[in-house]
N, C-alpha and C positions, 0 to 999 in steps of 0.2 A: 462329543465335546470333552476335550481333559478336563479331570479332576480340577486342576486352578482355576481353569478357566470359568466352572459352575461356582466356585466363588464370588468370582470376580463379578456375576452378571447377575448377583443376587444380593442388592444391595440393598433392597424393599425388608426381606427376609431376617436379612442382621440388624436392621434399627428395629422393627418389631421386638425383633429380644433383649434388645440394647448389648446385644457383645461389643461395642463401644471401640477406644485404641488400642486392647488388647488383640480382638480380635482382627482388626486392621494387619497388625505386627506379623500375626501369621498366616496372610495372604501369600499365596507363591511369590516368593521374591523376584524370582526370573522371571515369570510373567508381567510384572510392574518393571522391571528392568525393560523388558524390551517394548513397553510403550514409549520411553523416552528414549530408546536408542532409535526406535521408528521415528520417534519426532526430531531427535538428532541429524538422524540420517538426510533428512529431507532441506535443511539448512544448510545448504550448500549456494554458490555463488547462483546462480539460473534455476532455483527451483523454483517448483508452481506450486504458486501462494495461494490460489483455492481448491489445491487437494489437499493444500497441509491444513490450511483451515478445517475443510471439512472431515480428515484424518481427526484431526484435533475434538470436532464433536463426536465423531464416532466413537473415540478413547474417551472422553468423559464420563460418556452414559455407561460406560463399563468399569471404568473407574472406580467413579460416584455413588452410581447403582440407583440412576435417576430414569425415568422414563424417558426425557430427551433432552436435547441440549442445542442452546442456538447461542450466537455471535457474531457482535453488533461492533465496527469499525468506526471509526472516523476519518471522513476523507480529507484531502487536505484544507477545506474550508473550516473543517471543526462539525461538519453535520456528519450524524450516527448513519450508519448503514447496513442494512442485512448483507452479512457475505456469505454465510453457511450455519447448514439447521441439520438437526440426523433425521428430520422426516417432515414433508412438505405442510401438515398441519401446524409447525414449532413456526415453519418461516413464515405462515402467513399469520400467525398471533404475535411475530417481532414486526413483521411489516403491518399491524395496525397498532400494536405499540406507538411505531412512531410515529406513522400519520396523526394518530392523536396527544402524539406529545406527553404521554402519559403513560407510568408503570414501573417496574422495578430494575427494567436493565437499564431507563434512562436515568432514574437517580441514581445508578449505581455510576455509570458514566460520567454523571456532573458533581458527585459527592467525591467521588476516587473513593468508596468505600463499598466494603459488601453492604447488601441488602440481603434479608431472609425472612420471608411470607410464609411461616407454618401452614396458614389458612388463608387463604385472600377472598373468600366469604365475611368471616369474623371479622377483620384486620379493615375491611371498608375504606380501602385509602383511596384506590384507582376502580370506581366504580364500572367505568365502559371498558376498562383493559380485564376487570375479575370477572363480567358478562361476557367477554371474548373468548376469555380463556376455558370458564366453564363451557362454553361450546363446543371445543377440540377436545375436553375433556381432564383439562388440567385442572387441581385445588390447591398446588403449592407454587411455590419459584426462591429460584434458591441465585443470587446474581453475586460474582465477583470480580472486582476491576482487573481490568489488562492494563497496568502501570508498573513504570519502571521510575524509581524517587519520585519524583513531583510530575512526572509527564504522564498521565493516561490516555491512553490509544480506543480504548472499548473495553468490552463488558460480555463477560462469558455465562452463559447465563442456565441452568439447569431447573429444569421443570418435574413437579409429580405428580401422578395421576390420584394420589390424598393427601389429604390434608396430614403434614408431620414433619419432623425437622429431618432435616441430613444429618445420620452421624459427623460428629466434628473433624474427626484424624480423614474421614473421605471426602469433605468437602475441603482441607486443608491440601489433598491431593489432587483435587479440581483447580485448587488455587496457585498450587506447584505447575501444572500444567497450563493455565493462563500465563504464569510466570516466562515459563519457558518461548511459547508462544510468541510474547511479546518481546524478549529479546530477540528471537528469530525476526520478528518482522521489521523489528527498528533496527535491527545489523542488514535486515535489504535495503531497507528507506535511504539506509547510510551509505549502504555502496552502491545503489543509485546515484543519491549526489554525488556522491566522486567519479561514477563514471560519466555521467551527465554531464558535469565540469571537465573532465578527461576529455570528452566530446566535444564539447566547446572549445577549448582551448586548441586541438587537433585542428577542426573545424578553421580556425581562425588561423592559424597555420598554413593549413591547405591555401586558403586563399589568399595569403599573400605572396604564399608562390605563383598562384596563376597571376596575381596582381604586377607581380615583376616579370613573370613570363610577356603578359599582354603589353608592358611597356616597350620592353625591346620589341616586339614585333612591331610595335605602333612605329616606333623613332626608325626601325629600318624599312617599314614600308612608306613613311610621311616623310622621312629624311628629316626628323628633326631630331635636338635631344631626348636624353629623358626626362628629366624635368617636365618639359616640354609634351611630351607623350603620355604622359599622367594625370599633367592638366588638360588635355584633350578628352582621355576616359573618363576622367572625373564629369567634365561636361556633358557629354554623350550620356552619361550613366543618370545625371541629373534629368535632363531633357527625357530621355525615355522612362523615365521612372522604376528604374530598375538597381536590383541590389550591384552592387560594386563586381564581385565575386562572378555573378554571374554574367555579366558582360564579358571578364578578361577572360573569363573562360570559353563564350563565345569567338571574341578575337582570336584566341589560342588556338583553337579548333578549326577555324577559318570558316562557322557560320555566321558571320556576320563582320560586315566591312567598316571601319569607323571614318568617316570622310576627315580629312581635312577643314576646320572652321572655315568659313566666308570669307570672312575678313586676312584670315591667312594667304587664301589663295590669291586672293585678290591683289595684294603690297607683296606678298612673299615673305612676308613673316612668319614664325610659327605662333601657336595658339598657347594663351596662356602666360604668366610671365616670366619672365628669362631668369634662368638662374645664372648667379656668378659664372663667368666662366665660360658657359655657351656660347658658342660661336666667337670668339674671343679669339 
């Protein structure tokens, strides 16, 4: 392993001595550069949101210099969710986190504020979450919001295997990396919606070309106007209970035949009411 690299993956070792933001300062620079050029890189229009998430806890823990690190979403309801942990014991102390509703990444998520548990023995806030936790073997939790101005999305949340605080200048860099994070995920959110709307609007498009395709078929297969042919599909589309769209599209393609109303055949009128002009 390089030289920076044992730095970086000894972060137990530097708060014990307290080398503190000095010694932060002289972390390989290019090694902290290419965690955020890694996290950059992945923020692209189609990336996959749960290897960058879990990218994201893997850089923490090395980051940070925490034993582990999990991170908790909220979906579009506003309820929290596990999306990724650096190791299957973190996910299953976030997923009884929330089932009991109790703990330090959920206040950190409903406050928009860090939280920090030196001890969560001593501390006795979240008694069934601190008995959990001591199970997998955790005595600290270190939680910082994923927010951007007033909107909070989740809570990234770092764990230690003792009781102690995280140096400050590398939890400030846990919180740079939330930072980042959460812009990457609310710039997908956003171009979702836009392409989603994009979709729609396409969408809505499409069919009303089928919708004026199906009518001229209708008016030269029924002989009548269009006007006239429209209100026949409309009808048809009602009676069968089927989307508009998908009828004309059926007529268009010639799976399906749209009769002539009763009452038209019958008088020789067409179906529907007349517009100005028709047959005139």
């Amino acid at each position: 392993m390089p030289e920076s690299m044992e730095h970086l993956v000894q972060g137990d070792r530097w708060n014990r001595v307290g080398y503190g933001m000095a010694e932060v300062s002289e972390m390989a620079q290019t090694q902290l550069a290419d965690v955020f050029i890694e996290m950059a890189d992945t923020l692209v229009d189609d990336f996959d949101v749960m290897d960058f998430l879990h990218v994201l806890t893997e850089r923490s823990v090395e980051l940070v210099g925490v034993a582990a690190a999990g991170l908790l979403l909220a979906d579009e309801h506003g309820t929290l969710q596990v999306v990724a942990a650096s190791s299957e014991r973190t996910r299953l102390l976030e997923l009884f986190q929330l089932q009991t509703d109790q703990g330090p990444c959920v206040d950190c998520f409903r406050s928009g504020q860090p939280v920090a548990v030196i001890d969560l023995v001593t501390a006795g806030r979240w008694p069934r979450f601190t008995a959990a936790a001591a199970e997998v073997g955790f005595a600290a939790v270190h939680a910082v919001p994923m927010r951007l101005r007033t909107q909070t999305i989740g809570a990234l949340n770092f764990f230690g295997v003792a009781p102690g605080p995280v140096d400050a200048a590398r939890l400030r860099l846990g919180q740079a990396l939330a930072d980042v994070a959460t812009i990457g995920l609310l710039q997908q959110r956003a171009i979702h919606r836009r392409d989603a709307l994009t979709e729609q609007l396409q969408s809505a498009l499409n069919s009303r070309v089928l919708i004026e395709q199906a009518k001229g078929v209708l008016a030269e297969r029924l002989q009548v106007g269009v006007d006239d042919a429209f209100a026949i599909l409309r009808q048809s589309d009602r009676a069968g209970n089927r989307r508009l769209a998908d009828l004309a599209r059926a007529v268009v393609d010639g799976t399906e035949q749209v009769p002539r109303p009763a009452r038209a055949m019958a008088d020789g009128e067409t179906a529907g009411p007349r517009s100005a002009g028709v047959g005139s």
